[in-house]
N, C-alpha and C positions, 0 to 999 in steps of 0.2 A: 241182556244183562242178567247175570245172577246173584241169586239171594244172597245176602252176604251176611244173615243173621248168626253165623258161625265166625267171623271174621272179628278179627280186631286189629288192633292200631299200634300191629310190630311190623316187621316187614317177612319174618318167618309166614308170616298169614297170608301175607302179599305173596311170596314167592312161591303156597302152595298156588294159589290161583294162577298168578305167571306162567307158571312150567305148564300147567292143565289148558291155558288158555293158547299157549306157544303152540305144543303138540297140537290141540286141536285145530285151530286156524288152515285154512288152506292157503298158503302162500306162493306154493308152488305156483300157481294159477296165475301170479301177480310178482311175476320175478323181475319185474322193473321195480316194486319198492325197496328202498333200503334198508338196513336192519333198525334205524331211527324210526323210520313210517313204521315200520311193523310194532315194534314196541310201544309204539303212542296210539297207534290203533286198538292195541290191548289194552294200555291205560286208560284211553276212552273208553271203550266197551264194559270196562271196572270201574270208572270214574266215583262210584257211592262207593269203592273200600275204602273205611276207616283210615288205613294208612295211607294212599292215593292223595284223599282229601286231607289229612295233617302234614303232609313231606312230599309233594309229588318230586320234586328233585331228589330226594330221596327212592323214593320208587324206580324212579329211570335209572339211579345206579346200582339197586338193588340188582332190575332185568336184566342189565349189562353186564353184569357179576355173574348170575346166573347161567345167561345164555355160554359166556366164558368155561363156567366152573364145570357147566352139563354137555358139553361140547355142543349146543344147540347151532349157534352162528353159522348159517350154509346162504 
């Protein structure tokens, strides 16, 4: 889990972490999970950001948005 003393409680701050935790992640490895699993597995692993912990449905369609916007979804 990382520091999240840079973080705060918009979801711009969420989505830098998203994107950095998306890319980083090996997935490839685990291509039986769904785009669901992978994304909650990021939320877990973030679970102490600010915005996570005030809106986590928020957050899940922050990722979804994301993965969307960045062409990330494979």
């Amino acid at each position: 889990m990382q520091n999240h003393d840079n973080s705060y409680n918009n979801a711009d701050s969420f989505a830098i972490i998203f994107d950095e935790a998306w890319k980083r992640n090996d997935f490839n490895s685990k291509a039986e999970l769904t785009t669901e699993q992978k994304i909650n597995r990021i939320i877990e692993q973030h679970k102490d950001h600010p915005f996570i912990k005030s809106s986590p449905s928020q957050a899940i369609k922050v990722a979804k948005f994301r993965l969307r916007l960045l062409n990330l979804e494979k």
